[in-house]
PyMOL CGO cylinders between C-alpha atoms (Angstrom):
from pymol import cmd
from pymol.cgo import CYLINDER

trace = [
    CYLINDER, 124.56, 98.73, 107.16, 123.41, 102.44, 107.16, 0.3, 1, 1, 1, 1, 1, 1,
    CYLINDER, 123.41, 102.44, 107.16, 124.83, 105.44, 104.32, 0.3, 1, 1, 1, 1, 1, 1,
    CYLINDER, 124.83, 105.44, 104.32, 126.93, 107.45, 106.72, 0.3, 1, 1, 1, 1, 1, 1,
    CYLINDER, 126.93, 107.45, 106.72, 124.92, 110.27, 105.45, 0.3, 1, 1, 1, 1, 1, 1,
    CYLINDER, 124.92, 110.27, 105.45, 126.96, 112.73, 107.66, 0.3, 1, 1, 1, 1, 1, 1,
    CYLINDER, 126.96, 112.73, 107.66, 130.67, 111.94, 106.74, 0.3, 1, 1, 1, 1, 1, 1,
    CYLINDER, 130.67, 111.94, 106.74, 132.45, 112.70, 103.54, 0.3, 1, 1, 1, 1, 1, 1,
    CYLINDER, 132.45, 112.70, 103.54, 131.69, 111.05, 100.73, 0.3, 1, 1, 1, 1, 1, 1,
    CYLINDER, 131.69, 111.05, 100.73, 128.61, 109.54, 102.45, 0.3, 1, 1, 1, 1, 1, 1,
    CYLINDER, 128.61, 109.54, 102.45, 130.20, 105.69, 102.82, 0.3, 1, 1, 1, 1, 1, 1,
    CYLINDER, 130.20, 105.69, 102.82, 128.04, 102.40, 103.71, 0.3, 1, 1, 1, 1, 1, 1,
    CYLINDER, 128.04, 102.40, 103.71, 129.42, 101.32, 107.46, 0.3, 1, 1, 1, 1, 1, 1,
    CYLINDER, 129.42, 101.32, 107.46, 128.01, 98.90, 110.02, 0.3, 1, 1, 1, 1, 1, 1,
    CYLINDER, 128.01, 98.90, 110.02, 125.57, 101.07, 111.87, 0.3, 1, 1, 1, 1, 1, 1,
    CYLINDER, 125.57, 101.07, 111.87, 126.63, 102.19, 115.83, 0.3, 1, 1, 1, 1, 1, 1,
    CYLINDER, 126.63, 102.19, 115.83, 124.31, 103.53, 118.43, 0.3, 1, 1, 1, 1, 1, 1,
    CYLINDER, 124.31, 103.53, 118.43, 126.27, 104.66, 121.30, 0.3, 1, 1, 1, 1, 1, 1,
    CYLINDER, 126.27, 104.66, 121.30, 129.74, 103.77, 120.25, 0.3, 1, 1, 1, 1, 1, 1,
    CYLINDER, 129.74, 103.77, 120.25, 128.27, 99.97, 120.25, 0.3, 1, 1, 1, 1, 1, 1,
    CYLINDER, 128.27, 99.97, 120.25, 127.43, 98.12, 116.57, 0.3, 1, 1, 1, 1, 1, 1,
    CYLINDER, 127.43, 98.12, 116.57, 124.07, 98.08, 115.55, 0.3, 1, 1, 1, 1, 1, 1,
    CYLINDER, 124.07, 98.08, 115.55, 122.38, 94.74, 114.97, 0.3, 1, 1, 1, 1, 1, 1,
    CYLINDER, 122.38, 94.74, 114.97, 118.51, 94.27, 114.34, 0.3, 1, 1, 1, 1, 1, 1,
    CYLINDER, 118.51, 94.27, 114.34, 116.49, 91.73, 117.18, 0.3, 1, 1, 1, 1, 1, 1,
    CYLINDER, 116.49, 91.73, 117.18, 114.84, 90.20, 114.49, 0.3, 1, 1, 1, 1, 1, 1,
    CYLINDER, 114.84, 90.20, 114.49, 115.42, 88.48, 110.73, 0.3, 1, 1, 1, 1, 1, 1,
    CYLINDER, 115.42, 88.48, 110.73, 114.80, 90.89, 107.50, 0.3, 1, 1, 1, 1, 1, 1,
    CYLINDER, 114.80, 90.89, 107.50, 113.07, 88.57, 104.97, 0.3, 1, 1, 1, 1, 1, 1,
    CYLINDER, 113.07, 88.57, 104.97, 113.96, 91.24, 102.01, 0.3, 1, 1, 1, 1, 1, 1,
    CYLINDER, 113.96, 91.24, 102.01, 116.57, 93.52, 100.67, 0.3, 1, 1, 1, 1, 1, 1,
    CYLINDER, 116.57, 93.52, 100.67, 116.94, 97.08, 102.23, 0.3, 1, 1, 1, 1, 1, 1,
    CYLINDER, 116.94, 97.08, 102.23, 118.27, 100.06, 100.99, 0.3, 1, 1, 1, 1, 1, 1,
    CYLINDER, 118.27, 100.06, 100.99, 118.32, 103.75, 99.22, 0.3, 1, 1, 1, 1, 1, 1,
    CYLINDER, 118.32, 103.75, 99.22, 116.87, 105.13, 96.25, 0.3, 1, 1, 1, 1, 1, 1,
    CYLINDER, 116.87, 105.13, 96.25, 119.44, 107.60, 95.19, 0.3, 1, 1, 1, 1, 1, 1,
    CYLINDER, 119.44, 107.60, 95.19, 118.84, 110.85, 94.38, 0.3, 1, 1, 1, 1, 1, 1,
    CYLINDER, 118.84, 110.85, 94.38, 116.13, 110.91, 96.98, 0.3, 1, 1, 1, 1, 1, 1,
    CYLINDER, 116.13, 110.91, 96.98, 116.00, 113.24, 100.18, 0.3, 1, 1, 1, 1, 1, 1,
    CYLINDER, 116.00, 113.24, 100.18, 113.40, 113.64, 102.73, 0.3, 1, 1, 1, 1, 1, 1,
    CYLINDER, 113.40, 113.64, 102.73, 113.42, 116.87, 103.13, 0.3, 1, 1, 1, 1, 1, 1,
    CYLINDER, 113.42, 116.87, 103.13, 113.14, 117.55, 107.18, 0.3, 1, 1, 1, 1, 1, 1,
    CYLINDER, 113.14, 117.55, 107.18, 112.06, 121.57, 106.76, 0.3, 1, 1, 1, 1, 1, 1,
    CYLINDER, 112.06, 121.57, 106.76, 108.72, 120.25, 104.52, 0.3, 1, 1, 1, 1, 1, 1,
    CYLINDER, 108.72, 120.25, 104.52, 105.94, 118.96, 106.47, 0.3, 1, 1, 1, 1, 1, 1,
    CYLINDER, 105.94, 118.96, 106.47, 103.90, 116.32, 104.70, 0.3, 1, 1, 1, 1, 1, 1,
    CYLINDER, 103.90, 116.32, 104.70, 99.96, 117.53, 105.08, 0.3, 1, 1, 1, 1, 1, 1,
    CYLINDER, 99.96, 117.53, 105.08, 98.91, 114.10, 103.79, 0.3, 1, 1, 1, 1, 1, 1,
    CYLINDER, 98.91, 114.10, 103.79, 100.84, 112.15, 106.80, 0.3, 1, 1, 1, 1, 1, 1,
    CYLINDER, 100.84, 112.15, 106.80, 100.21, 113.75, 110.04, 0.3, 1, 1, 1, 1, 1, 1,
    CYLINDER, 100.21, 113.75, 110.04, 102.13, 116.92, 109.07, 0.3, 1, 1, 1, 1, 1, 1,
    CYLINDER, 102.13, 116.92, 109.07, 105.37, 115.04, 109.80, 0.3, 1, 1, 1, 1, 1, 1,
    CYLINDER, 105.37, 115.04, 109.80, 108.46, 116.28, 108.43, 0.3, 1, 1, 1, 1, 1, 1,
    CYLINDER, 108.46, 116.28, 108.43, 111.26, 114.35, 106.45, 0.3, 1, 1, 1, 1, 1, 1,
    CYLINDER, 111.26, 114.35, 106.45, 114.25, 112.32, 108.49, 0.3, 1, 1, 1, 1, 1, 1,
    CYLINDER, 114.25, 112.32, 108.49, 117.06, 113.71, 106.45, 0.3, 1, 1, 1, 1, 1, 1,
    CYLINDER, 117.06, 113.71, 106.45, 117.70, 110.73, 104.48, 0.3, 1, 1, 1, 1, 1, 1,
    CYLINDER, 117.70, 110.73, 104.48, 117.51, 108.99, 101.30, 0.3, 1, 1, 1, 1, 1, 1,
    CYLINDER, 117.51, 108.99, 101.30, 113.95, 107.39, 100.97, 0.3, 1, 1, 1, 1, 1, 1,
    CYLINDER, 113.95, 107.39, 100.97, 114.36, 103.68, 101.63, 0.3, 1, 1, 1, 1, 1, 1,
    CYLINDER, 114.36, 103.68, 101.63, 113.49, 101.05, 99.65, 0.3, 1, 1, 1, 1, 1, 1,
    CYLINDER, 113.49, 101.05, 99.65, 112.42, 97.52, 100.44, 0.3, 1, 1, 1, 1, 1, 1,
    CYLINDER, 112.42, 97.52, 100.44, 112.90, 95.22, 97.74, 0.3, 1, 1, 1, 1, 1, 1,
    CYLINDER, 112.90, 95.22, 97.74, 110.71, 91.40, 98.00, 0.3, 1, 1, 1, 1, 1, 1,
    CYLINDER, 110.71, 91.40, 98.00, 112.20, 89.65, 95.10, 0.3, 1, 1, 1, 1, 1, 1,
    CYLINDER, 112.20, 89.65, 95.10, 113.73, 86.10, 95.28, 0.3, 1, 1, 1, 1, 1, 1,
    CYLINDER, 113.73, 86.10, 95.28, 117.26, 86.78, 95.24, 0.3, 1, 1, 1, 1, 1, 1,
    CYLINDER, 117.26, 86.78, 95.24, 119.32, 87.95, 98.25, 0.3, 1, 1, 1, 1, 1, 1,
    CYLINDER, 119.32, 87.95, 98.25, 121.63, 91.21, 97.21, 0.3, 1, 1, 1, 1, 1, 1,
    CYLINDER, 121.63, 91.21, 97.21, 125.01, 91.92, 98.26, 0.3, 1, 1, 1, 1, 1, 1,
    CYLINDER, 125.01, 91.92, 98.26, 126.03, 95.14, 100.69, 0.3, 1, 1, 1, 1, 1, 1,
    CYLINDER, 126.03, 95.14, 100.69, 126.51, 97.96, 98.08, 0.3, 1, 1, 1, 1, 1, 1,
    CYLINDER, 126.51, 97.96, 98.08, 124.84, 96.15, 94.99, 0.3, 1, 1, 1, 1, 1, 1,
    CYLINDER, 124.84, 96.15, 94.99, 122.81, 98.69, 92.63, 0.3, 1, 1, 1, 1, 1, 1,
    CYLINDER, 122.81, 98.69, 92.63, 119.45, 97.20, 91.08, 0.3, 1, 1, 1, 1, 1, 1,
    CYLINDER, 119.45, 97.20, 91.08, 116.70, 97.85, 88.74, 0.3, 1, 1, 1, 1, 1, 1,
    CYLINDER, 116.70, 97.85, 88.74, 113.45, 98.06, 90.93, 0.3, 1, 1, 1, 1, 1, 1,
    CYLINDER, 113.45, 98.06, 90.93, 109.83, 98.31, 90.04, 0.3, 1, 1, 1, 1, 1, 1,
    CYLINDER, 109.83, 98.31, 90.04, 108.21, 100.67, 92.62, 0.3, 1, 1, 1, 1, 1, 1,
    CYLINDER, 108.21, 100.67, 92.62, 105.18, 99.02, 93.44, 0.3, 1, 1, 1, 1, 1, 1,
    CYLINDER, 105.18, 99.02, 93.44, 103.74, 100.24, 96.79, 0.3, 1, 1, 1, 1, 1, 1,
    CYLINDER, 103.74, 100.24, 96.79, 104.60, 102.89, 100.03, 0.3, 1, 1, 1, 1, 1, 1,
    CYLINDER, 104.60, 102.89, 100.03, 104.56, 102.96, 103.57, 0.3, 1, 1, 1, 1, 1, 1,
    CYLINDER, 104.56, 102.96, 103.57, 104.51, 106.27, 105.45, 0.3, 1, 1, 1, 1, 1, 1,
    CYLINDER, 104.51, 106.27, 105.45, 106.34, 105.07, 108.53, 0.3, 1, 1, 1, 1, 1, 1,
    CYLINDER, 106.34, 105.07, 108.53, 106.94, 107.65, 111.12, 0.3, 1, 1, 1, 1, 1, 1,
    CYLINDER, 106.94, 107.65, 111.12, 109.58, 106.88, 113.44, 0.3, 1, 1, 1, 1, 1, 1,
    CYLINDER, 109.58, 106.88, 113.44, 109.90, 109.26, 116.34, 0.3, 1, 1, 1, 1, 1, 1,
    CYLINDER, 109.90, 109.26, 116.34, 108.02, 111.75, 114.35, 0.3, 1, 1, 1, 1, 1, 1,
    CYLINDER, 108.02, 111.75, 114.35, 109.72, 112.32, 111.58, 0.3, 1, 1, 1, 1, 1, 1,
    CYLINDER, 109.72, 112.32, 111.58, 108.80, 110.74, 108.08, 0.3, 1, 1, 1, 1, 1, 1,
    CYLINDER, 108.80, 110.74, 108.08, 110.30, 107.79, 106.69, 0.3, 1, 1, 1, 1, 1, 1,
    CYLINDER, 110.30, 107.79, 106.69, 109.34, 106.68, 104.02, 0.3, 1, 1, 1, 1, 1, 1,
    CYLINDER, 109.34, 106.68, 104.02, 109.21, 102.49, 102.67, 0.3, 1, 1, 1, 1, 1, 1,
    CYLINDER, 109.21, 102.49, 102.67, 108.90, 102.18, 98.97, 0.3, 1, 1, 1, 1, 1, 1,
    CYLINDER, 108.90, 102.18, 98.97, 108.11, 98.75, 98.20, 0.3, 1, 1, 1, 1, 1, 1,
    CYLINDER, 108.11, 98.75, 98.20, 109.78, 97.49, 95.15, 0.3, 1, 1, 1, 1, 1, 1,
    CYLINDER, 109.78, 97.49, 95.15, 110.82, 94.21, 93.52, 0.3, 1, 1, 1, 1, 1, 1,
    CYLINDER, 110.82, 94.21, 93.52, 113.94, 93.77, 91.23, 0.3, 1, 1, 1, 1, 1, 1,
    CYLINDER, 113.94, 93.77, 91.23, 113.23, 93.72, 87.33, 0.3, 1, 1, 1, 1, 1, 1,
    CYLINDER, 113.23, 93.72, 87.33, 115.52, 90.89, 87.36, 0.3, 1, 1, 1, 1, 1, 1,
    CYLINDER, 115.52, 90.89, 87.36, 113.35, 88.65, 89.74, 0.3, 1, 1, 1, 1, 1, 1,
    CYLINDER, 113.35, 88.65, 89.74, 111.49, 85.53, 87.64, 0.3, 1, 1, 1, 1, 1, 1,
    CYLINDER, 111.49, 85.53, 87.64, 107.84, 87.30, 89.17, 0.3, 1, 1, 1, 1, 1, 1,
    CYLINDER, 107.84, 87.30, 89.17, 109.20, 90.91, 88.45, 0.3, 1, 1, 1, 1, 1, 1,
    CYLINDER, 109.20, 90.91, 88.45, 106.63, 90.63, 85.33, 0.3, 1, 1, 1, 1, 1, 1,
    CYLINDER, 106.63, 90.63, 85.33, 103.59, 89.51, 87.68, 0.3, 1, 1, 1, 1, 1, 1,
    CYLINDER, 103.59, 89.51, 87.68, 103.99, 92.51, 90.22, 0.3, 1, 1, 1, 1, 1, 1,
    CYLINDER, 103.99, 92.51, 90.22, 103.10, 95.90, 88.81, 0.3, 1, 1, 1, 1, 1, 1,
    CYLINDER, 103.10, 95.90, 88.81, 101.22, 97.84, 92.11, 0.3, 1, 1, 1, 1, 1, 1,
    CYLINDER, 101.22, 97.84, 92.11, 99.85, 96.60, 95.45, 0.3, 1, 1, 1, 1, 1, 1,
    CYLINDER, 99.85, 96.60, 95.45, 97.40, 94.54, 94.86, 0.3, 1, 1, 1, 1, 1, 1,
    CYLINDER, 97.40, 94.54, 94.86, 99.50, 92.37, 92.93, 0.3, 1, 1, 1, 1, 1, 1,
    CYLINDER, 99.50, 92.37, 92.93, 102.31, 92.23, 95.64, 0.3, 1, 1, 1, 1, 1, 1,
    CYLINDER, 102.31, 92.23, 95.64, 99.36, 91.04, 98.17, 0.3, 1, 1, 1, 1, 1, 1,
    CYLINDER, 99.36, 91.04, 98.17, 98.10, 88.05, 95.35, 0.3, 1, 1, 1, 1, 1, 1,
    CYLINDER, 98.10, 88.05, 95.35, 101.85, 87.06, 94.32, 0.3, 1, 1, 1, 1, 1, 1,
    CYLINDER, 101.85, 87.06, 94.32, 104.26, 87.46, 98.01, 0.3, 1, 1, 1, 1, 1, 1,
    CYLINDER, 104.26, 87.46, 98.01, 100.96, 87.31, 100.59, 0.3, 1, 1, 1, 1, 1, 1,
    CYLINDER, 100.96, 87.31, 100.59, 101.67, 88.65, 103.84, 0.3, 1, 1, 1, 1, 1, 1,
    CYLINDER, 101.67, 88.65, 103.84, 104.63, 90.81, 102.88, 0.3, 1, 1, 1, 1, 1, 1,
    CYLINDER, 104.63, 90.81, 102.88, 103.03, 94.12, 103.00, 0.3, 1, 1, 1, 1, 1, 1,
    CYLINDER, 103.03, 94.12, 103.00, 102.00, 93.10, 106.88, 0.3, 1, 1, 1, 1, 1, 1,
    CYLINDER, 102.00, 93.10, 106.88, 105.31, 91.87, 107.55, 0.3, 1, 1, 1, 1, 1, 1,
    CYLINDER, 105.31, 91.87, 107.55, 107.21, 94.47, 105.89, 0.3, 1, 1, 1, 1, 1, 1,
    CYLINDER, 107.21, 94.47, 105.89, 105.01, 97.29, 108.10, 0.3, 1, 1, 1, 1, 1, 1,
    CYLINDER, 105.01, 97.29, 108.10, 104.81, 94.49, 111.39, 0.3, 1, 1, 1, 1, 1, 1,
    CYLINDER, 104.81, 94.49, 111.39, 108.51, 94.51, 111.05, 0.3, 1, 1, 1, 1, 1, 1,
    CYLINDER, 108.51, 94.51, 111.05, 109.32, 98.77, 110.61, 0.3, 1, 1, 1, 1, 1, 1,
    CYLINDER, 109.32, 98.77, 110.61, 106.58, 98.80, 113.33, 0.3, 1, 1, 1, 1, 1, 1,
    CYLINDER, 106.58, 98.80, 113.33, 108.33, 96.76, 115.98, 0.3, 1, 1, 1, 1, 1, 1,
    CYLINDER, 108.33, 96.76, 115.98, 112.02, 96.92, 115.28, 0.3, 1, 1, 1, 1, 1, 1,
    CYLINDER, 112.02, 96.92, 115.28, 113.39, 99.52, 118.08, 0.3, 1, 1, 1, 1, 1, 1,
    CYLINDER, 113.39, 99.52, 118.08, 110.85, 98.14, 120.95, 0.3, 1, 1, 1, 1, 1, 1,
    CYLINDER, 110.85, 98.14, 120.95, 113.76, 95.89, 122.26, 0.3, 1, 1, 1, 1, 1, 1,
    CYLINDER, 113.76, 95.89, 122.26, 115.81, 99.02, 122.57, 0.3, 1, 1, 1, 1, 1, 1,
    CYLINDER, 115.81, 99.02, 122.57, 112.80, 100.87, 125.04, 0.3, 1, 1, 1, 1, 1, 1,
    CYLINDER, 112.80, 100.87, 125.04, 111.69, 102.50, 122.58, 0.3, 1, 1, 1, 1, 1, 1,
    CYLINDER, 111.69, 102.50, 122.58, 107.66, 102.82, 121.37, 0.3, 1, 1, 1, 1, 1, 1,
    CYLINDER, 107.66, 102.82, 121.37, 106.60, 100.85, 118.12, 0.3, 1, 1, 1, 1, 1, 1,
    CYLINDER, 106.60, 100.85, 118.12, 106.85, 103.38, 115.04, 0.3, 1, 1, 1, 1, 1, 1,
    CYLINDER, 106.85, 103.38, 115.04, 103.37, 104.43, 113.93, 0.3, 1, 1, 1, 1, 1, 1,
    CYLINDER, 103.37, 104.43, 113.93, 102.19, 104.69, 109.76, 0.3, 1, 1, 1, 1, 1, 1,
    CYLINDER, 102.19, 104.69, 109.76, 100.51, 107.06, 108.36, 0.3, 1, 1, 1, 1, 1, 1,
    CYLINDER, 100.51, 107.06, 108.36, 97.82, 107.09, 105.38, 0.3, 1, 1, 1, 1, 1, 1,
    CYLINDER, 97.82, 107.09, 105.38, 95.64, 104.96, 107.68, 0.3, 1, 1, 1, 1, 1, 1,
    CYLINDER, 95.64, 104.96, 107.68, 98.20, 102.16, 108.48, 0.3, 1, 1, 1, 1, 1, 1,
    CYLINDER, 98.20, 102.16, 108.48, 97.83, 101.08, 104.79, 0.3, 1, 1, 1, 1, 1, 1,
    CYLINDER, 97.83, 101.08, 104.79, 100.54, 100.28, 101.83, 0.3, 1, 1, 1, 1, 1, 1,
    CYLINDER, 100.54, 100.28, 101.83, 100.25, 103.37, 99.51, 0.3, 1, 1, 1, 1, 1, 1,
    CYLINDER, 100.25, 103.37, 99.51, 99.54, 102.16, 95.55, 0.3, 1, 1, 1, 1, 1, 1,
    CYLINDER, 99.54, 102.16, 95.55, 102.02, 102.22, 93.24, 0.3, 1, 1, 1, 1, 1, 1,
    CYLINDER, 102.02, 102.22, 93.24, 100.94, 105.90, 91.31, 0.3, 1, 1, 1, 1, 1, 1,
    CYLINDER, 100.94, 105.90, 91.31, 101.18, 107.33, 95.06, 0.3, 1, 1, 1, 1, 1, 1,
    CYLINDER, 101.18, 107.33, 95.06, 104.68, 105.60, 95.61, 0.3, 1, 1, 1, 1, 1, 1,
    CYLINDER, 104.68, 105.60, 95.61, 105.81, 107.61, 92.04, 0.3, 1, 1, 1, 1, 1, 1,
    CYLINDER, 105.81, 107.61, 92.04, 104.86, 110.91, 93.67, 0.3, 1, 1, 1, 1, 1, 1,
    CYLINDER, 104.86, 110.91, 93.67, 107.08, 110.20, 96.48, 0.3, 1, 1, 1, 1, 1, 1,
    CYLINDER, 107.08, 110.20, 96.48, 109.70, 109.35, 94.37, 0.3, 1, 1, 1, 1, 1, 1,
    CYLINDER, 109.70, 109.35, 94.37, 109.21, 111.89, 92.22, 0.3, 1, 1, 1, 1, 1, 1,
    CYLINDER, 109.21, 111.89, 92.22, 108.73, 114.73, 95.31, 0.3, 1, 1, 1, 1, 1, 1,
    CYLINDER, 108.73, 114.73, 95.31, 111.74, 113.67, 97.26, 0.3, 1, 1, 1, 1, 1, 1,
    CYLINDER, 111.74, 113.67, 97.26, 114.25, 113.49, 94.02, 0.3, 1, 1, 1, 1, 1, 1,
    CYLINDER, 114.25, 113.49, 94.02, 112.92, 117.56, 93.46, 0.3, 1, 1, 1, 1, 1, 1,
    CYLINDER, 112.92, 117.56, 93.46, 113.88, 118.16, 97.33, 0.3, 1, 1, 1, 1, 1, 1,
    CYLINDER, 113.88, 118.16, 97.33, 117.13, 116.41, 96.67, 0.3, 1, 1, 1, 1, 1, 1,
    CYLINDER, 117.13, 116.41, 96.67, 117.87, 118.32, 93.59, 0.3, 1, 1, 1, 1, 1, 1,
    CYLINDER, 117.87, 118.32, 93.59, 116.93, 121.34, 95.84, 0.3, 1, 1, 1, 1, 1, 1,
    CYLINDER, 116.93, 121.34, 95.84, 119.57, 119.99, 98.13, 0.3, 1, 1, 1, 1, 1, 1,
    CYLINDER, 119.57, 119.99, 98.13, 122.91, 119.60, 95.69, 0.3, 1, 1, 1, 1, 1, 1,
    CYLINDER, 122.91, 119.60, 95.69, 121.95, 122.79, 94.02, 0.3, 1, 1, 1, 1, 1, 1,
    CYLINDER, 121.95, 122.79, 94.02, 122.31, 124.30, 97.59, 0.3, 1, 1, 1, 1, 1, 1,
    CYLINDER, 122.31, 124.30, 97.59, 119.03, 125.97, 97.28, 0.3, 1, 1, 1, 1, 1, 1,
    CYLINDER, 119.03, 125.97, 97.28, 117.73, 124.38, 100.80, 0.3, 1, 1, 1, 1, 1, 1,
    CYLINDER, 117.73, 124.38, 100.80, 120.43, 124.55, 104.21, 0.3, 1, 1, 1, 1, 1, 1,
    CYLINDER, 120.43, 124.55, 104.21, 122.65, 121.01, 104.04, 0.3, 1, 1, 1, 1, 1, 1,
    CYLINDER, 122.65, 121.01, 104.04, 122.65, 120.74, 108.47, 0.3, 1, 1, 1, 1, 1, 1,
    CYLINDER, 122.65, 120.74, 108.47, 125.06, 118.48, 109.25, 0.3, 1, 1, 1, 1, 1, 1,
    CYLINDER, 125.06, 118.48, 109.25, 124.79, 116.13, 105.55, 0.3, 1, 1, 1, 1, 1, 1,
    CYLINDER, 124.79, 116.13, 105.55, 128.15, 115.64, 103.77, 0.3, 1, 1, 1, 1, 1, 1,
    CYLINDER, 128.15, 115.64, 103.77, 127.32, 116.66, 100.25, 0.3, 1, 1, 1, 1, 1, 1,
    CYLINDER, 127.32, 116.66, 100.25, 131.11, 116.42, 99.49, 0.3, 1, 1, 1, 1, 1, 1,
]
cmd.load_cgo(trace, "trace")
């Protein structure tokens, strides 16, 4: 499921790629989805990863608790890492989170404690973004910041940069393209 981020009212539909549905070649072990009021800006170039600019979205959140959500379900999350995945060359980011309702919520506070309390999630969580759109033909997406998880003070700052750009955004200050802000 993808936010139709370019028809009103921006609804959650069942992803299509040329007029066929969208399904992913291999299992997601995790919740996916948005943090609201979050854009990535695609007219800002991020000096830190590669120069790459935004990919006109919400940043994306992956979310390695227990429990498995429902299609449209808000949570709580507890950012605790990012990955700076760049897909085609634009900037995507990954924040890592886990729900404060999950029993190890308390355990998990940045990334070292994801890699001690869920091991091998960070690997599969990049492995996974890495590989997803090679059975399609095309190349493995490529992560910036050295191909490592970003702590949880530097995951913050993204949230914190890409809510300002989306404030930018509804305030009209920066062009719209082809987003419905309706």
């Amino acid at each position: 499921m993808e936010v139709a981020t370019d028809e009103v009212y921006t609804p959650i539909k069942q992803d299509t790629k040329k007029g066929k549905l969208r399904c992913y070649p291999y299992n997601i072990n995790w919740n996916y989805g948005l943090l609201p009021q979050t854009w990535e800006d695609p007219s800002l170039a991020n000096a830190e990863v590669e120069g790459a600019f935004g990919d006109n979205d919400p940043v994306d959140v992956v979310e390695i608790g227990d429990s498995q959500g429902k299609i449209g379900q808000v949570m709580k999350v507890k950012p605790l890492a990012a990955l700076a995945m760049i897909d085609e060359g634009e900037l995507d980011w990954k924040i890592v989170a886990i729900s404060l309702d999950d029993p190890r919520a308390s355990l998990v506070n940045d990334v070292d404690d994801v890699e001690k309390h869920f091991p091998g999630t960070l690997t599969a969580i990049r492995d996974w973004f890495r590989d997803y759109k090679i059975p399609d033909g095309k190349p493995a997406n490529r992560f910036g910041l050295d191909n490592k998880p970003a702590n949880k003070d530097y995951a913050l700052k993204v949230i914190t940069e890409t809510n300002e750009s989306w404030a930018k955004l509804v305030k009209r200050s920066i062009p719209s393209g082809e987003l419905s802000l309706v």
